[in-house]
TIFINU-322234 format. One record per residue (C-alpha): x, y, z. Coordinates in nm, 2 decimals, always signed. Layout:
N
        X        Y        Z
        X        Y        Z
...
//
This chain:
291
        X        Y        Z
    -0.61    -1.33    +1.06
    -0.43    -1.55    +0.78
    -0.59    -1.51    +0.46
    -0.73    -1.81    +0.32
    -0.99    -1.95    +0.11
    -1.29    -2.18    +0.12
    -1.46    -2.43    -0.11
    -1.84    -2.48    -0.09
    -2.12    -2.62    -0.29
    -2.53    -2.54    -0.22
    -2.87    -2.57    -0.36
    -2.77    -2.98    -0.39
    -2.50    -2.96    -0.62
    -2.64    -2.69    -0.85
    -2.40    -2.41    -0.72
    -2.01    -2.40    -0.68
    -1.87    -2.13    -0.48
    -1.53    -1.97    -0.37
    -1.52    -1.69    -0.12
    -1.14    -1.53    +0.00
    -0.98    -1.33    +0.24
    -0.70    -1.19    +0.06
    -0.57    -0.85    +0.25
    -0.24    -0.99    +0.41
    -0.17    -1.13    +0.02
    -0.24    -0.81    -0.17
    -0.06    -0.59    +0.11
    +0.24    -0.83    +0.05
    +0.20    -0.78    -0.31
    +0.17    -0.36    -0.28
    +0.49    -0.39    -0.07
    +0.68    -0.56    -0.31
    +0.55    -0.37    -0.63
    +0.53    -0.02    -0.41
    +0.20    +0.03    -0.61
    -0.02    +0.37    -0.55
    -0.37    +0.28    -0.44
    -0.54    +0.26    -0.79
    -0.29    +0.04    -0.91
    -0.32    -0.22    -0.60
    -0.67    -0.23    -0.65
    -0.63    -0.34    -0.99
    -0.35    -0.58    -0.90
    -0.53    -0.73    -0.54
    -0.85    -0.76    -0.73
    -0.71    -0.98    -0.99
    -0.50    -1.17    -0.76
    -0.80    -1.21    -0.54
    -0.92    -1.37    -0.85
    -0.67    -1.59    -0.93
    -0.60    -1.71    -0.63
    -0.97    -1.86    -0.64
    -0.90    -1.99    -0.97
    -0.61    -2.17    -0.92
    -0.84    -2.36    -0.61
    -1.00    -2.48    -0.93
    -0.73    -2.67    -1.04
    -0.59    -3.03    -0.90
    -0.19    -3.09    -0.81
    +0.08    -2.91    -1.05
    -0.20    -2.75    -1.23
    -0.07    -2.37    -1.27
    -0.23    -2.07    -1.43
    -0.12    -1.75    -1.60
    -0.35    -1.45    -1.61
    -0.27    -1.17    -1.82
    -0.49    -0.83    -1.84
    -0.41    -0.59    -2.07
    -0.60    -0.29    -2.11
    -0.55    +0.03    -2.26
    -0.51    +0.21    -1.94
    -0.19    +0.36    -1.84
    -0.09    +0.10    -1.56
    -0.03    -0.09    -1.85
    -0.08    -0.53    -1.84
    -0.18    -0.65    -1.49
    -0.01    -1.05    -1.48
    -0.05    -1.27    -1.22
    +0.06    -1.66    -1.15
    -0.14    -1.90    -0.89
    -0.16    -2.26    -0.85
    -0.36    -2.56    -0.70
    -0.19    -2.48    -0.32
    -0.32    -2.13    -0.26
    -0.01    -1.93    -0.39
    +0.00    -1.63    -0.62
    +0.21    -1.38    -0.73
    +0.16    -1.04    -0.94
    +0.30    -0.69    -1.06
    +0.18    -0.47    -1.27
    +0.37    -0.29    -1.55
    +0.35    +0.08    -1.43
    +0.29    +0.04    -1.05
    +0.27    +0.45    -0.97
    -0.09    +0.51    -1.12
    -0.31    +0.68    -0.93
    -0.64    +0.87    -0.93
    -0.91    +1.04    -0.78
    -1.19    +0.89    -0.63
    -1.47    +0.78    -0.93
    -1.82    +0.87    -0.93
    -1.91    +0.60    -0.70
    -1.67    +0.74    -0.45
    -1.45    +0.44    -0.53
    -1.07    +0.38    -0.67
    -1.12    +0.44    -1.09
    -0.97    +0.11    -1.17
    -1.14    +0.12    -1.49
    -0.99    +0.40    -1.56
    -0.58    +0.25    -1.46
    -0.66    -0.07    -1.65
    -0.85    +0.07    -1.96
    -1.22    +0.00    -2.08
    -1.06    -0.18    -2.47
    -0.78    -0.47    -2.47
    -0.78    -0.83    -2.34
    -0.83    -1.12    -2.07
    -0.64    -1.39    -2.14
    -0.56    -1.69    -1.92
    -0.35    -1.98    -1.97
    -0.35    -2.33    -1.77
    -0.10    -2.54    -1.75
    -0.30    -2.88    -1.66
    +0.03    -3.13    -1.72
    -0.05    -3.18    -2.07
    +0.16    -3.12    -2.37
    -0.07    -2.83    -2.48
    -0.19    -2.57    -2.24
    -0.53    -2.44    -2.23
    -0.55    -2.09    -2.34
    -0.90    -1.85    -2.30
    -0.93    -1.52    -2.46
    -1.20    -1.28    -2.40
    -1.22    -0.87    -2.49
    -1.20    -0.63    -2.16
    -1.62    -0.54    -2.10
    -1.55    -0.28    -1.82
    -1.17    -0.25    -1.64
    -1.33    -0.30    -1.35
    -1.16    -0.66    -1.31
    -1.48    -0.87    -1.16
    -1.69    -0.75    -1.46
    -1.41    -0.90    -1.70
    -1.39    -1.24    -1.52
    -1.69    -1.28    -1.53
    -1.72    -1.21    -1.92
    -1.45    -1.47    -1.97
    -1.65    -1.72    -1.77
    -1.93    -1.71    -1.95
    -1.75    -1.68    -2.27
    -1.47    -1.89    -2.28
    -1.53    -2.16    -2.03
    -1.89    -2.15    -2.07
    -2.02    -2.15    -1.70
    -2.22    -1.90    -1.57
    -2.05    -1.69    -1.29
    -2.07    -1.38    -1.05
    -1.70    -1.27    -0.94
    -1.65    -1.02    -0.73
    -1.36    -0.88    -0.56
    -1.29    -0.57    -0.42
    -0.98    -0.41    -0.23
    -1.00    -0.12    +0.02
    -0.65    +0.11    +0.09
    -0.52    +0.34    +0.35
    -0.42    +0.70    +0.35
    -0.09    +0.54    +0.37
    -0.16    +0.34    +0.03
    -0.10    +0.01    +0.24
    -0.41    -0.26    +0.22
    -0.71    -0.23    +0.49
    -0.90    -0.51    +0.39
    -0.96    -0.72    +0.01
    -1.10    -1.05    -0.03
    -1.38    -1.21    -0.30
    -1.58    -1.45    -0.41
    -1.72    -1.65    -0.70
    -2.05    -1.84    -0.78
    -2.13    -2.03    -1.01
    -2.40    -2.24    -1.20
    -2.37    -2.59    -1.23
    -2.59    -2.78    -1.53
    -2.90    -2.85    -1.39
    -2.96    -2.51    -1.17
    -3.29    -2.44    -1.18
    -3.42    -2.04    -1.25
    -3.57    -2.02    -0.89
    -3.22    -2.10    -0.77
    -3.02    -1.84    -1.02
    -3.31    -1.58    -0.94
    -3.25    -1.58    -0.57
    -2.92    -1.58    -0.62
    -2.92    -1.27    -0.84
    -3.15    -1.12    -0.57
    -2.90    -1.16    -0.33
    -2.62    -1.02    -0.54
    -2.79    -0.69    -0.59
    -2.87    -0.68    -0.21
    -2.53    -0.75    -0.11
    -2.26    -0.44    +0.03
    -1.93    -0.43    -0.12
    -1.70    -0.74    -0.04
    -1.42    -0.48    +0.05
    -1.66    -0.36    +0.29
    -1.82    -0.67    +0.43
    -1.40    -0.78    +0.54
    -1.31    -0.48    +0.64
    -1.62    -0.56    +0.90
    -1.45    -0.88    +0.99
    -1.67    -1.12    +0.78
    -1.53    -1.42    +0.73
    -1.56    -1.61    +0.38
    -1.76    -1.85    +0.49
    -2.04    -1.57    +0.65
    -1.97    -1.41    +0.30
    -2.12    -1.73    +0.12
    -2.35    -1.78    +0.36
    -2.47    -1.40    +0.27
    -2.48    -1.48    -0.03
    -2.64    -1.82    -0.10
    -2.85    -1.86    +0.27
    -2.65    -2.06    +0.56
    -2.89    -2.38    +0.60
    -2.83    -2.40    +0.18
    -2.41    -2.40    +0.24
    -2.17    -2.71    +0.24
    -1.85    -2.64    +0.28
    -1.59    -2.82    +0.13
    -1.25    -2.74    +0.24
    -1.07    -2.44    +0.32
    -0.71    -2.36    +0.20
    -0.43    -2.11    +0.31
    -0.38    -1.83    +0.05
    -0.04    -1.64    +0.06
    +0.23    -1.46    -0.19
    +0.50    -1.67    -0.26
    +0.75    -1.64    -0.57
    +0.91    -1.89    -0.70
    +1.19    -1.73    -0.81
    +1.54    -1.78    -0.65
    +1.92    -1.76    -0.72
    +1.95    -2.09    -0.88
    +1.69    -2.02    -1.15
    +1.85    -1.70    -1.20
    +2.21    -1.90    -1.26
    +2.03    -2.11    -1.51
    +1.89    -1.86    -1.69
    +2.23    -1.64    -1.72
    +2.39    -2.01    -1.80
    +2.20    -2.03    -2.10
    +2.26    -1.64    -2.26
    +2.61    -1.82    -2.37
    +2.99    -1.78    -2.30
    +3.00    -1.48    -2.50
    +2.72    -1.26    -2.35
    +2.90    -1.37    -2.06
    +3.25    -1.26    -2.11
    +3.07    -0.94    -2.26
    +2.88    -0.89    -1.87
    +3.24    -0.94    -1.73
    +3.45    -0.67    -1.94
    +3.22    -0.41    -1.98
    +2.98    -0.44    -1.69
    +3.19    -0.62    -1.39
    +2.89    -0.83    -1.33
    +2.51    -0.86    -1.33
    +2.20    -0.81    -1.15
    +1.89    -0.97    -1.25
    +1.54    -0.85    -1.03
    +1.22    -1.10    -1.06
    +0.93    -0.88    -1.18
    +0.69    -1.04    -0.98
    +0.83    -1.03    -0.59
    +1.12    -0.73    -0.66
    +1.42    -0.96    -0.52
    +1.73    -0.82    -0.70
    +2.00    -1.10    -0.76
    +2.39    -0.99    -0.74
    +2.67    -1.15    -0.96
    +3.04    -1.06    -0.94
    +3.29    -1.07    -1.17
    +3.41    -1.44    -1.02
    +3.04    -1.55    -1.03
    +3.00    -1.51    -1.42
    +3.32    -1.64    -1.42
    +3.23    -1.95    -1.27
    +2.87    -1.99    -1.47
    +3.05    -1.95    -1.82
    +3.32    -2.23    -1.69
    +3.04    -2.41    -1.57
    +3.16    -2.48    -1.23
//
C-alpha cells in the first residue's frame, strides 16, 4: 500500500486531526541514510511528524525541523511541504541499542533527554516563522507535542511510532495528530484522553493493516469523523545536478582552479537522499568559464 495521509475534522469543528501511513517513506529514508534501527526510529518518527505538518501548510509553504539532542545520533533534520514530500538524515546514522525497558527501540536514549525543537516555516513571507521549545523526553511524539502547546499554542496529542526488522529495514511506521480547536468542550478533550490511554501502539495498530482513517476513527469514534482529504506521502529530494553547478558556480574562480590542480575535480553528496554528484576536470572547467 502507498503511504499517504488523511485530513479530518470531528466533534463539529472542535477537533482537527491527521493520521499517516508512513512505512514505504521511512524505509526509503533508512535506505538512503543506511541507519541502524534506533536511529530510523528516531528519523521515521520525526518524519512521520513532519510530513503531517507540512499538510498544515497551503501551496509553497515549506518547513524545516531540526532536533537536536544530546544523544549520540547527534541533530535529527527533516524538510516537508504542502504536497506530502519529506526528506531527512540524521547526523550519525549507525546508532544503535538495546531494547528499553518497555521492550521498545531507546530513542530517548539516541536523541538525548536535554537540547532543542526548533522548526522553521517558510509561509512566502519576507520573514520566516521560527518556534523553539526545550527537548521534554527524546522520545520525538512527547517533544512535538511540547512545542505545540508551547510555541504555537494549540493543544495536541502526536504520536508516531516506527517498527523494524531483524534486517534493520522498516516493517511498518505511520502516526497521528489531534488537536483542540477554541471552543472544545472538556467532555470532548476527556473522551479523547480516554481514548488515548486505551489505544495500542500506532506502529502496532499498521503493522495490523489499519488504515489512517480506522486509526482516527479509533481514536475519536467513527459516526464523530469527517474526513477531509487524503494526500499521497513520499520521499522526494530536491536536490539535483543543476543546484549542485550553482552552488560550485558561486565558491568563485579561484576555489575552482584550486579543485582543478590539486584535486582533478569534485564530488558533492546531498545529506539528505545520499546522491553523490561527479565533476571532471573539463566540468569545473566549464563552470569557472561559465559556459
Amino acid at each position: 500500500m502507498e503511504d499517504y495521509l488523511v485530513r479530518a475534522t470531528a466533534y463539529d469543528g472542535m477537533v482537527r486531526a491527521y493520521a499517516i501511513q508512513s512505512t514505504n517513506t521511512v524505509e526509503e529514508a533508512r535506505r538512503r541514510q543506511d541507519t541502524w534501527a534506533t536511529a530510523s526510529a528516531a528519523l521515521g518518527r520525526s518524519l512521520t511528524i513532519s510530513a503531517m505538518m507540512g499538510a498544515m501548510l497551503k501551496g509553497e509553504d515549506k518547513l524545516t525541523v531540526k532536533l537536536e539532542g544530546n544523544g549520540p545520533i547527534g541533530a535529527v533534520i527533516v524538510d516537508a511541504n504542502a504536497r506530502g514530500e519529506v526528506r531527512g538524515y540524521v547526523k550519525n546514522p549507525h546508532v544503535d541499542f538495546d531494547l528499553n525497558s518497555q521492550g521498545k527501540l531507546d530513542v530517548a536514549r539516541a536523541v538525548g533527554t536535554e537540547g532543542t525543537l526548533s522548526i522553521v516555516k517558510d509561509l512566502g513571507m519576507r520573514d520566516h516563522f521560527t518556534g523553539q521549545v526545550p527537548i521534554v523526553s527524546g522520545e520525538v511524539s512527547e517533544d512535538f507535542t511540547y512545542y505545540f502547546a508551547n510555541s504555537e499554542q494549540v493543544p495536541s496529542a502526536v504520536g508516531a511510532g516506527v517498527l523494524v526488522n531483524p534486517d534493520h529495514t522498516i516493517l511498518a511506521a505511520g502516526g497521528f495528530i489531534i488537536q483542540m480547536m477554541p471552543g472544545a468542550t472538556d467532555e470532548t478533550i476527556s473522551l479523547i484522553e480516554k481514548k488515548l490511554t486505551e489505544m495500542p501502539p500506532i506502529s502496532s495498530l499498521v503493522r495490523e493493516g489499519n488504515t489512517p482513517e480506522e486509526i482516527l476513527s479509533r481514536l475519536l469514534g467513527e459516526s464523530e469523523l469527517n474526513i477531509l482529504d487524503r494526500m499521497p506521502v513520499q520521499f522526494r529530494c530536491r536536490c539535483s545536478r543543476e543546484r549542485v553547478e550553482v552552488a560550485l558556480s558561486s565558491l568563485g574562480d579561484e576555489e575552482l582552479q584550486t579543485m582543478i590542480e590539486e584535486d582533478k575535480g569534485a564530488e558533492a553528496k546531498c545529506h539528505f537522499c545520499n546522491e553523490a554528484y561527479q565533476f571532471d576536470e573539463n566540468d569545473l572547467q566549464e563552470l569557472k568559464s561559465g559556459k
